[in-house]
N, C-alpha and C positions, 0 to 999 in steps of 0.2 A: 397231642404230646404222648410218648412212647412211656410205659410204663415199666416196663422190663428192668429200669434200674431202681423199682422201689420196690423194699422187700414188704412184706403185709405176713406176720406168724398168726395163724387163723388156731383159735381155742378149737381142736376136734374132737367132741365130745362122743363120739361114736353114733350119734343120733343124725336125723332125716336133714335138722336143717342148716346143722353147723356142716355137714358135707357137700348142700348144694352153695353154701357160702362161701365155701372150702374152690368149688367148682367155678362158682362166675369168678371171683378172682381169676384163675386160671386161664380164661378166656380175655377175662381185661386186660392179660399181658402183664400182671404183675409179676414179680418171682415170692412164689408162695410157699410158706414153707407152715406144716403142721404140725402142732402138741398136743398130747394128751395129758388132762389134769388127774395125776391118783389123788384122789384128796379123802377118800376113805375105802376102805377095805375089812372092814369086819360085817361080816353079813349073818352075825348072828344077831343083830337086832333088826332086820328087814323081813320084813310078812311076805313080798315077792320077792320073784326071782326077774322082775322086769328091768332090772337096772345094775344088774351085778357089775360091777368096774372090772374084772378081766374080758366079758363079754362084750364091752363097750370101747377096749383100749384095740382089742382085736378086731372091731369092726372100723373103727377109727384108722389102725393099721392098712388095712384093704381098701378103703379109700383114698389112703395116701396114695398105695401102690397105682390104684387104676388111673389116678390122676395126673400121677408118676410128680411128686414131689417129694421133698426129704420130712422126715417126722423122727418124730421122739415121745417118749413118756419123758414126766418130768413127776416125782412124788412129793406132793404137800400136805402129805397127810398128817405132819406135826404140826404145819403152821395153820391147817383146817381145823384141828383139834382144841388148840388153842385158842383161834381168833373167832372160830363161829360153836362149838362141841359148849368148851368152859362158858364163853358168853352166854349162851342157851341155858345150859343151867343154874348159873347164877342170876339170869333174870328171872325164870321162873322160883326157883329160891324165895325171892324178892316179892313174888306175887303178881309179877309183870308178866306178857309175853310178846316175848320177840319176834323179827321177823328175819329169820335167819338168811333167807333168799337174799334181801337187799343188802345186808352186812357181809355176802358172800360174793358179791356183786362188786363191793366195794373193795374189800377187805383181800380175796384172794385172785378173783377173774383182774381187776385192774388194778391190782398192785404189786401184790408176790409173782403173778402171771405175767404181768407188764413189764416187769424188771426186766423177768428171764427174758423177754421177747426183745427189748433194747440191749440184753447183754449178746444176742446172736444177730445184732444189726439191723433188727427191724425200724422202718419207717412207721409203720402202723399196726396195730392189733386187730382182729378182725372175728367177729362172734357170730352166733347164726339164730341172736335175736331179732324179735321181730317189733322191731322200732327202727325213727329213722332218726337223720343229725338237716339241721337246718342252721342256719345263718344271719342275724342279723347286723343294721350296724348302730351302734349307740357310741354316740359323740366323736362319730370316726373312726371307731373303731371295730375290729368287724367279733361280735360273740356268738359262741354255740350257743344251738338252741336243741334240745331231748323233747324228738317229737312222736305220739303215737306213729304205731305200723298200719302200714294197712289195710291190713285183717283185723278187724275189731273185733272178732271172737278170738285171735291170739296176741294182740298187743302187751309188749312185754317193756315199757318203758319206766311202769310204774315200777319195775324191781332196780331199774338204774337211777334210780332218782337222786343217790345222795353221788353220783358222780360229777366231778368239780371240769372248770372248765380244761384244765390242763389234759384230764383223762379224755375228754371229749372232743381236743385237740387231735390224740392219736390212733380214734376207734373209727371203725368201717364198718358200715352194717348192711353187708352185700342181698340181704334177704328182707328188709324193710319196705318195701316199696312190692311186695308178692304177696299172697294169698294162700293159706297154706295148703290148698290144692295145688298152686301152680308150683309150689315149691315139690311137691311131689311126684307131680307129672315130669320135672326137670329130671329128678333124680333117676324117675324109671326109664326116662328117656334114654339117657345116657349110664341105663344099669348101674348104679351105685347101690351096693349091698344094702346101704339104710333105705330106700325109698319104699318101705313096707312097714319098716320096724315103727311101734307102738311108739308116744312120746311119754316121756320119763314122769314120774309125779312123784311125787312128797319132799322130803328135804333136798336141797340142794346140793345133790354128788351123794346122798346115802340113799335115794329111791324111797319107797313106799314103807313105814315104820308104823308100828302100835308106839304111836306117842308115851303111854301111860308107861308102857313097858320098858321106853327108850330112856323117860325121867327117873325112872323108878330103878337106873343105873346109880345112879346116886343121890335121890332125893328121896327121903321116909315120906312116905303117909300121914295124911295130918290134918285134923278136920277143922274145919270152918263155916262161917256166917255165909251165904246164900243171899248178894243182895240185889234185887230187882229193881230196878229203875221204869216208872210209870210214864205212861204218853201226858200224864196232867202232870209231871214231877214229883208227885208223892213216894217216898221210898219205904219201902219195909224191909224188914229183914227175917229171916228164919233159919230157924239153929237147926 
């Protein structure tokens, strides 16, 4: 069956693997179409420069062009601010800590992103983690199933874990079933600007941060108990 009438808007985050996910679409004959997420831009709280969001929208951009699909920026960096920024701080506030990845996972890749992607026609969403979607059937009925990738030094499923079946209805994950060599080899293959470029680490869309420095935007100083937890259960504490 011909795929060319189902649209698939691919998350292109200017990185190695959302572009070769970006690319096999392309060949499966879908009609692809890419975004890029701003979901932050103050880089006076980042310790690199490995992840700056101009440098990653522009890379993003040149991949669309070589693949020759349509793109866009789209900026969430109010709804980033609020739903993962505020929540960050107020769990640690709290003495909790978050895990901002999955609640960014949830909260803006397949929701606020998802919307935008059903309001320009899309059949499906399409990211360039590295996990797959399986299928089972219970009572008849047929359910997703969120399964590792298959690279087990990059499986990325545990960060989609709180996604519901409805989300998992309309995701593709073109790069789950590859090894993140081959995903590299693809890209050099077929010259794509990212197939070099370093992969991204620390928060989710703000890169590599001094945590202490990042909380310490609005959160005092404030001492406390120190409590260790014993392999026989005994607990002590020290001030």
């Amino acid at each position: 069956m011909s795929n060319k009438n189902t649209r698939v808007v691919v998350a292109l985050s200017g990185g190695v693997d959302s572009s070769v996910a970006a690319y096999l679409l392309t060949q499966q004959g879908y009609d692809v179409v890419g975004i890029f997420m701003k979901n932050w831009h103050d880089d006076t709280v980042t310790i690199s420069n490995e992840c700056p969001w101009l440098e990653d929208s522009n890379d993003a951009l040149l991949v669309a062009e070589k693949l020759g699909i349509p793109f866009q920026t789209v900026d969430l960096s109010e709804q980033y601010q609020e739903k993962i920024v505020d929540y960050m701080f107020k769990e640690y506030e709290q003495g909790r800590t978050p895990n901002p990845d999955v609640l960014c996972n949830r909260e803006i890749k397949f929701d606020v992103f998802m919307k935008i992607a059903e309001s320009l026609g899309a059949d499906y969403v399409a990211t360039g983690h590295y996990c797959r979607k399986g299928t089972i059937q219970n009572n008849g009925k047929e359910v997703f199933q969120l399964l590792a990738g298959k690279d087990g030094n990059k499986d990325q499923s545990y960060f989609l874990c709180q996604l519901n079946q409805k989300h998992l209805d309309k995701i593709l994950f073109p790069i789950g079933n590859l090894k993140k060599t081959e995903v590299r080899e693809i890209a050099k293959k077929n010259n794509l600007i990212t197939a070099e470029k370093k992969d991204s680490q620390g928060l989710c869309f703000v890169g590599k941060v001094s945590l202490p420095d990042f909380l310490q935007q609005k959160l005092k100083k404030k001492t406390g108990n120190v409590i260790q937890i014993l392999s026989n259960s005994r607990v002590f504490k020290e001030k």
